[in-house]
C-alpha positions in Angstrom: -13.3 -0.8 -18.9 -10.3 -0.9 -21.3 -8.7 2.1 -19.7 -8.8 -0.3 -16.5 -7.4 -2.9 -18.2 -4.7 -1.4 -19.6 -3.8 0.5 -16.7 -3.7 -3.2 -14.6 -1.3 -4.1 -17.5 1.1 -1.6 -17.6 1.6 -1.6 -13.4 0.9 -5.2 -12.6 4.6 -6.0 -12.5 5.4 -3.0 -10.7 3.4 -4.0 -7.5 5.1 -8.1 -8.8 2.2 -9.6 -9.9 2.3 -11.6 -12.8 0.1 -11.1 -15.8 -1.0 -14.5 -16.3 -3.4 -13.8 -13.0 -5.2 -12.0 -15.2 -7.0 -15.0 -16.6 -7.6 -16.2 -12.7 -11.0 -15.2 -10.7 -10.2 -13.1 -7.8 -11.7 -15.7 -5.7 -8.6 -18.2 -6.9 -5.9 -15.3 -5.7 -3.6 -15.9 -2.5 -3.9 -13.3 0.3 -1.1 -11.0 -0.9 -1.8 -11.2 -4.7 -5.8 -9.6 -3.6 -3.8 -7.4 -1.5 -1.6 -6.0 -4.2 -4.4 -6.0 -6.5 -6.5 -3.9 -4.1 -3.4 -1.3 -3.7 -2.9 -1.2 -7.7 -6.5 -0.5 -8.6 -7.0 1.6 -5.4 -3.9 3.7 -7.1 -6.4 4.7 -9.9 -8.5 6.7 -7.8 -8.7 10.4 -8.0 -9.4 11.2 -4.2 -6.6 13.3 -2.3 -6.2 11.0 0.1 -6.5 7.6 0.7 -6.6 5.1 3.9 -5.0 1.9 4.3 -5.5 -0.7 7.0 -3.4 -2.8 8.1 -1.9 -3.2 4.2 1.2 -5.4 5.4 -0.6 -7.7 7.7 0.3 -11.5 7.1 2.4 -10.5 3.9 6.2 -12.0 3.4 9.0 -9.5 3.4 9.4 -9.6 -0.2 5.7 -8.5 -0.9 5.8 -5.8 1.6 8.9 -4.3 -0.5 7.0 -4.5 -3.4 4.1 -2.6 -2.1 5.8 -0.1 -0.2 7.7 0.8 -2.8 4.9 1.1 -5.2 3.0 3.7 -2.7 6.3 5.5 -2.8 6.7 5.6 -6.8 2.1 5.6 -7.5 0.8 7.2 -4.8 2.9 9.5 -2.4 3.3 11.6 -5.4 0.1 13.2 -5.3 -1.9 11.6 -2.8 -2.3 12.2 1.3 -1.3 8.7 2.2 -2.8 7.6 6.0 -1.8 3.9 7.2 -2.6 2.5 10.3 -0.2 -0.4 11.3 0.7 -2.8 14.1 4.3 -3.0 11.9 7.1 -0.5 12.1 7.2 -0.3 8.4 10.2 2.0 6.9 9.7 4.1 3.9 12.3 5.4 1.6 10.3 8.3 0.6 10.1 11.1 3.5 7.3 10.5 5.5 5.6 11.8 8.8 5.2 8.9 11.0 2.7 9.3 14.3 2.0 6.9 17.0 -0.7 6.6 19.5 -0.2 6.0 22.6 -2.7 5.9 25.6 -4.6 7.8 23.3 -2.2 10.4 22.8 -1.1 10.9 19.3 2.9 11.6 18.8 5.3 11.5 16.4 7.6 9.0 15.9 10.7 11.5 17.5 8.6 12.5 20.7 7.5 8.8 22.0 8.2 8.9 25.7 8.2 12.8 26.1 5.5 14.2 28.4 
């Protein structure tokens, strides 16, 4: 438990949350601040890869910089990173990005070919 705790310390601010939500209930949390906190503890796991749906949905632009640039810097380092999204979201980092389409999975480059 204290390893958790310190480790929501030390990256709260780096996903921009506060740490005076650490004296709130979960239940008490807007939207986007359970959705960061679900990305920052989810960060902590030791699988290879991890899923994420629909991470950005109802977000402000603001909070969707903050948390794509924390699963750049936390977890694209070492982690297989799948996300399915209605959004065209851009990463800095370098990324593979696939689309499907009529059932037909593509990459981003090869939309519209055959």
């Amino acid at each position: 438990e204290k390893a958790l705790n310190n480790f929501i310390f030390e990256n709260l601010s780096e996903i921009g949350l506060s740490s005076d939500l650490l004296d709130k209930k979960v239940s008490l949390l807007s939207g986007g601040q359970k959705r960061k906190l679900e990305l920052l503890l989810l960060s902590m796991d030791q699988s290879d890869a991890v899923l994420l749906d629909e991470p950005f949905a109802n977000l402000d632009e603001n909070s969707i910089n903050q948390m794509i640039s924390y699963i750049e810097r936390k977890l694209l380092t070492d982690k297989i990173v799948i996300i399915s999204s209605h959004s065209n979201i851009n990463f800095n980092a370098n990324v593979q990005n696939l689309v499907l389409i009529g059932g037909v999975l593509k990459t981003k480059n090869n939309i519209g070919k055959g």
